[in-house]
N, CA, C and O of each residue as an XYZ file, in Angstrom:
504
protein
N     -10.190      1.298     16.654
C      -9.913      1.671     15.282
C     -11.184      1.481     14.459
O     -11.671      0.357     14.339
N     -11.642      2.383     13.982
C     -12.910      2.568     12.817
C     -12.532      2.033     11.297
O     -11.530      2.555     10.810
N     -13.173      1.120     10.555
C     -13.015      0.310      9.511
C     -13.352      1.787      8.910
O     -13.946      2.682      9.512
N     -12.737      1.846      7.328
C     -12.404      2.988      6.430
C     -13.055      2.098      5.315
O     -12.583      0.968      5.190
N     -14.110      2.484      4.470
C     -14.512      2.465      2.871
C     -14.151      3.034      1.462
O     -14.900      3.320      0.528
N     -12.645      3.127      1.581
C     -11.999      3.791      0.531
C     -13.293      4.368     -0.762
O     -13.765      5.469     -1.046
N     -13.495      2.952     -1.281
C     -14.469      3.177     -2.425
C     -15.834      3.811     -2.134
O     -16.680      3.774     -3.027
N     -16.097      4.346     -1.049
C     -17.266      5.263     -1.054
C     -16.819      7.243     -0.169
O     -17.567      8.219     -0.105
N     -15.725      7.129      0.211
C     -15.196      8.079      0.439
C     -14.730      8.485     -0.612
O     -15.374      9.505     -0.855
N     -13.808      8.283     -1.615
C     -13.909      9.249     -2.568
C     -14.102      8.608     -4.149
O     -13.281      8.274     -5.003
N     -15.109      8.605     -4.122
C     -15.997      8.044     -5.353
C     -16.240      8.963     -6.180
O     -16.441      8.726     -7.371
N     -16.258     10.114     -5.680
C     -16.661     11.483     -6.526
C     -15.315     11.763     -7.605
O     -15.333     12.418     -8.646
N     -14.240     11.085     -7.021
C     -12.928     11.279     -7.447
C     -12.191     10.092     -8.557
O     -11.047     10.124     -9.010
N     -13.344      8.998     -8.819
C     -12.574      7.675     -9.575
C     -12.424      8.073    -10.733
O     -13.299      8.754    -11.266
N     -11.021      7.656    -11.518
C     -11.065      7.872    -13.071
C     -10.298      6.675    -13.808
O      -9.453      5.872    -13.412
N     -10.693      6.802    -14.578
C     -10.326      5.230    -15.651
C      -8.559      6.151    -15.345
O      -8.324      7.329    -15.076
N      -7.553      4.865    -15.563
C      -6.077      4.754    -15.921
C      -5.845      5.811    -17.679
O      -4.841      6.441    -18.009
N      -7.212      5.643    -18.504
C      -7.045      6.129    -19.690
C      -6.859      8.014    -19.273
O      -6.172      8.949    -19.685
N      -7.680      7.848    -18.473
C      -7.609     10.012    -18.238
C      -6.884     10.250    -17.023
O      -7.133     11.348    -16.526
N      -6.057      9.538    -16.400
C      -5.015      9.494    -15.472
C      -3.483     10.158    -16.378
O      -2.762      9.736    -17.281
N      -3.537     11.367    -15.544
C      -2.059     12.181    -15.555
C      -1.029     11.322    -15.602
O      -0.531     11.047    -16.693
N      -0.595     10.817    -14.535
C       0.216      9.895    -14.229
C       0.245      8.579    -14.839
O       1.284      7.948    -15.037
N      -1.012      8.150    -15.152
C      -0.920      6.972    -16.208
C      -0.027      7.455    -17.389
O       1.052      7.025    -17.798
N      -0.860      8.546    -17.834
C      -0.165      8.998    -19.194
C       1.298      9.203    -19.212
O       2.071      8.784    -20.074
N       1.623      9.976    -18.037
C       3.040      9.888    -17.751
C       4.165      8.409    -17.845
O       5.047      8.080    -18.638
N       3.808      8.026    -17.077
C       4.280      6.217    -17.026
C       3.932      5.874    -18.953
O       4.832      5.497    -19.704
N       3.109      6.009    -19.217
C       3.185      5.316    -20.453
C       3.747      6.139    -21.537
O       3.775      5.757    -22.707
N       4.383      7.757    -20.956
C       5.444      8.440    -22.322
C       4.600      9.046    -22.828
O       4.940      9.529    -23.909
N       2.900      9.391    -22.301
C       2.187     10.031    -23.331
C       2.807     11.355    -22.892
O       2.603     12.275    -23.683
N       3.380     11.595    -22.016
C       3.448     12.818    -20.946
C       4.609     13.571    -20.600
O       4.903     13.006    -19.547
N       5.318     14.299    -20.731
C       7.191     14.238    -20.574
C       7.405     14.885    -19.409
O       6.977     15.930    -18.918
N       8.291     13.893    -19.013
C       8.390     14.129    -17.527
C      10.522     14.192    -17.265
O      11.192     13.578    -18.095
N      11.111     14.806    -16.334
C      11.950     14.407    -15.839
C      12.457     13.368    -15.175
O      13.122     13.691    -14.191
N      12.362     12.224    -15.390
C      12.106     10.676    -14.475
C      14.039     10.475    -13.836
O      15.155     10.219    -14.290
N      13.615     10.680    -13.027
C      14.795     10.027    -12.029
C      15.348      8.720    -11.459
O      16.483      8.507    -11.032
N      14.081      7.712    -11.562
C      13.992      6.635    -10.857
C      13.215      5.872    -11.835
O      12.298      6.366    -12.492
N      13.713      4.309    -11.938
C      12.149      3.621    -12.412
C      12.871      2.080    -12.589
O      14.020      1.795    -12.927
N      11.910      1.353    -12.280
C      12.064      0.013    -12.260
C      10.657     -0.722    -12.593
O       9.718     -0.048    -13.018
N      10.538     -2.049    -12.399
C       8.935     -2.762    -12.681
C       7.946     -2.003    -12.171
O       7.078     -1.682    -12.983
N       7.839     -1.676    -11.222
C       6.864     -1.118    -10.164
C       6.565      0.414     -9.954
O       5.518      1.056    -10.036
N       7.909      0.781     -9.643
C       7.829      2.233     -9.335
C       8.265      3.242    -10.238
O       9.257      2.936    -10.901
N       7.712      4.512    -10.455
C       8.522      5.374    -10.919
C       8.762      6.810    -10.979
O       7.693      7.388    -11.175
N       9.741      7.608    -10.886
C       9.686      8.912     -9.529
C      10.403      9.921    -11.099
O      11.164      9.770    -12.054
N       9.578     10.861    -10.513
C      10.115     12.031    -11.399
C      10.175     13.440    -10.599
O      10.056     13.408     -9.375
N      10.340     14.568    -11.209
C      10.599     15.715    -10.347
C       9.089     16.861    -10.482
O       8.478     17.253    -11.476
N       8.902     17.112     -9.105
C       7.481     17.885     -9.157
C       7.741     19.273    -10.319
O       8.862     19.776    -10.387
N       6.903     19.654    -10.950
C       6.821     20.573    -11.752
C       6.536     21.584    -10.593
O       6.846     22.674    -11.075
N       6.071     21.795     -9.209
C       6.318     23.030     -8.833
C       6.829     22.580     -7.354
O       6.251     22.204     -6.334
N       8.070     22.777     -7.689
C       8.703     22.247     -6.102
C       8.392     23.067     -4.708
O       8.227     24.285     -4.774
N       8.337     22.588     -3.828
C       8.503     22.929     -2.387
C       9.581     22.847     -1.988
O       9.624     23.482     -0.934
N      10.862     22.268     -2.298
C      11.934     22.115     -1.769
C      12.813     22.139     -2.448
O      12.354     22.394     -3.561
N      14.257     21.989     -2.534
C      15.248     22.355     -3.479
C      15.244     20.512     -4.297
O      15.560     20.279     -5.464
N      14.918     19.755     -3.544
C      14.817     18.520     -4.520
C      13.312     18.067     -3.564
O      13.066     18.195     -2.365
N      12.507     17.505     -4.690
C      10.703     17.685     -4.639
C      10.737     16.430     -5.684
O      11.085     16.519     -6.862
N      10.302     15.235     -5.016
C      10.460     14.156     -6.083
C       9.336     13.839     -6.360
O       8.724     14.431     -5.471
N       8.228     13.084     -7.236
C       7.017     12.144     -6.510
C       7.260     10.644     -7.483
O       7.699     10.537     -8.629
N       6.692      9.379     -6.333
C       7.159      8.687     -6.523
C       6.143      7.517     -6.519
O       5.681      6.973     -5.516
N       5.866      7.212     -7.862
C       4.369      6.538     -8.015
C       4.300      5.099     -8.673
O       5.108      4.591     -9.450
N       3.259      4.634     -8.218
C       3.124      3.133     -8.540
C       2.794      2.999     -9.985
O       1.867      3.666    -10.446
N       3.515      2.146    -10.774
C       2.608      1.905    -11.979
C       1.664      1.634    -12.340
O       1.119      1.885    -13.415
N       1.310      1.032    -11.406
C      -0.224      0.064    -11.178
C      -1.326      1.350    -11.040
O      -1.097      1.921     -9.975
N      -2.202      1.849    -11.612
C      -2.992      2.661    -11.271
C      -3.700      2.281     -9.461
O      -3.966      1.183     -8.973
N      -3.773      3.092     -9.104
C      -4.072      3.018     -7.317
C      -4.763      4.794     -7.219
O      -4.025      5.656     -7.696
N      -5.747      5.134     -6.783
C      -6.449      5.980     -6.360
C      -5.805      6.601     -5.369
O      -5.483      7.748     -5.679
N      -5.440      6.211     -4.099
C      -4.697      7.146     -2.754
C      -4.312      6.011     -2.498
O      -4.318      4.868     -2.954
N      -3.845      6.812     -1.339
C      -2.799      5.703     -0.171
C      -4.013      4.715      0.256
O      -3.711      3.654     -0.290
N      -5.217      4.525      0.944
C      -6.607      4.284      0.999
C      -6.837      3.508      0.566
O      -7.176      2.512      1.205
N      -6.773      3.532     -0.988
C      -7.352      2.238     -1.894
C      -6.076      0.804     -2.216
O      -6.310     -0.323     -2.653
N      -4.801      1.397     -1.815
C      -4.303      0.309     -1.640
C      -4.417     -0.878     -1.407
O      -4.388     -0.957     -0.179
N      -4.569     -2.216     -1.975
C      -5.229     -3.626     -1.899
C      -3.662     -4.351     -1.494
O      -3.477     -5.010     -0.471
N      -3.206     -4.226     -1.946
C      -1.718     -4.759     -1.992
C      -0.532     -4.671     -0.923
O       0.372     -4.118     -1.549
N      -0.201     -4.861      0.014
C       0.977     -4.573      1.140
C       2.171     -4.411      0.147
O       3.016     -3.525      0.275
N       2.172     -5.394     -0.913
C       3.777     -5.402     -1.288
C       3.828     -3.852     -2.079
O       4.883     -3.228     -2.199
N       2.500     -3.354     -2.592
C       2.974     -2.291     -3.419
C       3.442     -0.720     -2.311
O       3.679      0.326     -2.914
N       3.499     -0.733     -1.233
C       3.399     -0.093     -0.103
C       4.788      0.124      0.132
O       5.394      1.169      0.367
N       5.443     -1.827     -0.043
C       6.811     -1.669      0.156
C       7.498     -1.339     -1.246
O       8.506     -0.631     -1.267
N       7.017     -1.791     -2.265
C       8.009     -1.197     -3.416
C       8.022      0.126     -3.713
O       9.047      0.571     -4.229
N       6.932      0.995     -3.462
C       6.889      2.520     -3.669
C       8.038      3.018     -2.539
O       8.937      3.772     -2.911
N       7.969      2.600     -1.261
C       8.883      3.239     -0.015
C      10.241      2.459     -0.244
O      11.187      3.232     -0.097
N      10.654      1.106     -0.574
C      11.494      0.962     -0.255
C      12.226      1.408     -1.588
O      13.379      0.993     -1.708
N      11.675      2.260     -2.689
C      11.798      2.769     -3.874
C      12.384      4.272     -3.597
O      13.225      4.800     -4.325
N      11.907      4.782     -2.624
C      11.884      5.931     -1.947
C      13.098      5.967     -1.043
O      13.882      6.916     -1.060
N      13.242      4.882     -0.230
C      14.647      4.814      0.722
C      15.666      4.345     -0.189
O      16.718      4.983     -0.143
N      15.633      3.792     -0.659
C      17.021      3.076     -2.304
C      17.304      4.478     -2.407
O      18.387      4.819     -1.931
N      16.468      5.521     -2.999
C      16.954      6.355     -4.075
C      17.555      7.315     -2.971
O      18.551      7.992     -3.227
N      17.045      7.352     -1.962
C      17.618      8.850     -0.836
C      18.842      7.931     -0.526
O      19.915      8.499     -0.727
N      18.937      6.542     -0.050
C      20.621      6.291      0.246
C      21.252      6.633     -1.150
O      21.824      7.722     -1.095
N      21.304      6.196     -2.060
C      22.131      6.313     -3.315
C      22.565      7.416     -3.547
O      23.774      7.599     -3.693
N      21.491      8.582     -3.646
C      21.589      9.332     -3.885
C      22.244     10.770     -2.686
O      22.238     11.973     -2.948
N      22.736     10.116     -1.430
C      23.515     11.083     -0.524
C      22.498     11.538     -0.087
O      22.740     12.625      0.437
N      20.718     11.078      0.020
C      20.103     12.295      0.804
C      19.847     11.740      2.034
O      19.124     10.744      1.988
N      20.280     12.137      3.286
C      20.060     11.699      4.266
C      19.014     11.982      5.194
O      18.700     11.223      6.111
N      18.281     13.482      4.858
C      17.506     13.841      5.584
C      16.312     14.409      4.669
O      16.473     15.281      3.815
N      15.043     13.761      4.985
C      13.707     13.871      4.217
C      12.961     14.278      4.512
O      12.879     14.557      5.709
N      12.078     14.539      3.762
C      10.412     14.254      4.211
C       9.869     13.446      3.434
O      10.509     13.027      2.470
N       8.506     13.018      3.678
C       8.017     11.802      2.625
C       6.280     12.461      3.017
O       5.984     12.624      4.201
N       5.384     12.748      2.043
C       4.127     12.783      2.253
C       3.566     12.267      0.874
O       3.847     12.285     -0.324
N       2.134     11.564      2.171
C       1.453     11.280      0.689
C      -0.157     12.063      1.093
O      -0.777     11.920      2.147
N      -0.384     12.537      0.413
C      -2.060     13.370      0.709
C      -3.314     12.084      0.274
O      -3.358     11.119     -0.488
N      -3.908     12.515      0.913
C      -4.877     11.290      0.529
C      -6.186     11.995      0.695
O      -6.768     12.342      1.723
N      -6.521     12.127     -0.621
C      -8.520     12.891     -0.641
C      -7.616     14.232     -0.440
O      -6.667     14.726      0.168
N      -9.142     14.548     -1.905
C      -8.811     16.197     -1.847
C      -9.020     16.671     -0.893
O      -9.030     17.817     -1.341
N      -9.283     16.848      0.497
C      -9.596     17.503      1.973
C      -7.822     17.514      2.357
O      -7.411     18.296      3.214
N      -6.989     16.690      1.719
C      -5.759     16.596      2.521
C      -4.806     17.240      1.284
O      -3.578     17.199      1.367
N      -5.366     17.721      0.355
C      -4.613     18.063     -0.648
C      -3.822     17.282     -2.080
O      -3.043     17.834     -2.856
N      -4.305     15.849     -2.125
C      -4.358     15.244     -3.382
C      -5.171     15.899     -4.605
O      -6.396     15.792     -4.651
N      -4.509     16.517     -5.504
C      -4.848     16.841     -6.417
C      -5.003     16.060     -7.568
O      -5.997     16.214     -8.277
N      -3.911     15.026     -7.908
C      -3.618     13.693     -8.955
C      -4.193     12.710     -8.320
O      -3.775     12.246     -7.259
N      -5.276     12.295     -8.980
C      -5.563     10.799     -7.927
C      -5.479      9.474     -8.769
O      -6.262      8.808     -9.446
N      -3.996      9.401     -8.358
C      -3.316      8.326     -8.876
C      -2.248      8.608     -7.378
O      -1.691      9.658     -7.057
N      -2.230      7.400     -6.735
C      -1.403      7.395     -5.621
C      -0.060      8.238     -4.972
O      -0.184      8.201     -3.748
N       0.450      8.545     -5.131
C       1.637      8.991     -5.009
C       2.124      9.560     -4.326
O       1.550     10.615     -4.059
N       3.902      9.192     -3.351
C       4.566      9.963     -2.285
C       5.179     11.030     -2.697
O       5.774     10.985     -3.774
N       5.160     12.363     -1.829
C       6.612     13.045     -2.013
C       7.479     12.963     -1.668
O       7.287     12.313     -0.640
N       8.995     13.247     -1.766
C      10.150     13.001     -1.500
C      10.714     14.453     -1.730
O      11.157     14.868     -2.801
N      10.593     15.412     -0.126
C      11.278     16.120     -0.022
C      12.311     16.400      0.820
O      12.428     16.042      1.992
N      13.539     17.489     -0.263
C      14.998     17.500      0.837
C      15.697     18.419      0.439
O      15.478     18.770     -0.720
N      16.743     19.128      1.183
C      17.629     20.359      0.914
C      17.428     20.844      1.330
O      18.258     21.751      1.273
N      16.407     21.142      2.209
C      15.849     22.510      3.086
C      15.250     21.845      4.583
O      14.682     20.754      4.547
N      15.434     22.634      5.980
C      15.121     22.481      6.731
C      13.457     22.407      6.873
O      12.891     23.319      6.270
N      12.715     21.613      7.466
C      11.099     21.412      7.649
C      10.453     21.561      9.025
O      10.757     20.882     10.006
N       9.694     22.349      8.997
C       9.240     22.942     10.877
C       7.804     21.814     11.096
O       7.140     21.267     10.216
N       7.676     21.748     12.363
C       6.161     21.099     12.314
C       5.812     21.330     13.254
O       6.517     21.662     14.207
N       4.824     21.237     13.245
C       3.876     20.671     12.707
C       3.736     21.589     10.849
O       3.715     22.779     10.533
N       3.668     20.240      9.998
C       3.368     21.325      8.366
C       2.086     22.189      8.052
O       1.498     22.334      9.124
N       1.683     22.563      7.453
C       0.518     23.114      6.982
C      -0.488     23.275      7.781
O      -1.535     23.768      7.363
């Protein structure tokens, strides 16, 4: 296994919490459909879905990608944020992605999973 340098892999990509989408969102500058939210986490509905329900489901804590993660517990409160809401909510069958670096298709870089369901998923994806 090869040691990973989050902070020099995508450095081209850091932004203060102040010009963060998702910051702004979390703090109401931003209006969102929010579905979910507690201390930690909080999930709203993608503005351009892939699936008939397209959730994303993000840390409050500003976090760059999956990558820059420092924290184990915030790993489990985003997912086990993610499994709460699919039992509760009757969804039994998912998908969950998180893109990490624009090469994988992170566009918001502020952490965040998807939570997709309603529709059958082939794979290998993309």
């Amino acid at each position: 296994m090869t040691s990973h340098d989050p902070s020099s892999a995508n450095a081209i990509h850091t932004q203060s919490p102040a010009d963060c989408l998702f910051c702004k969102l979390i703090a109401g500058q931003i209006p969102a459909n929010i579905v979910f939210q507690n201390d930690h986490v909080l999930a709203f509905t993608d503005i351009a879905p892939k699936a008939p329900t397209h959730l994303l489901f993000i840390p409050r804590q500003h976090v760059e990608s999956l990558a820059h993660v420092q924290d184990d517990a915030l790993y489990a409160q985003v997912f086990s944020a993610i499994r709460d809401f699919a039992s509760a909510n009757g969804i039994a069958h998912y998908r969950v992605i998180c893109n990490t670096g624009a090469g994988a298709g992170q566009t918001v870089f502020h952490w965040h999973a998807h939570l997709l369901a309603g529709r059958a998923f082939e794979w290998p994806p993309g």
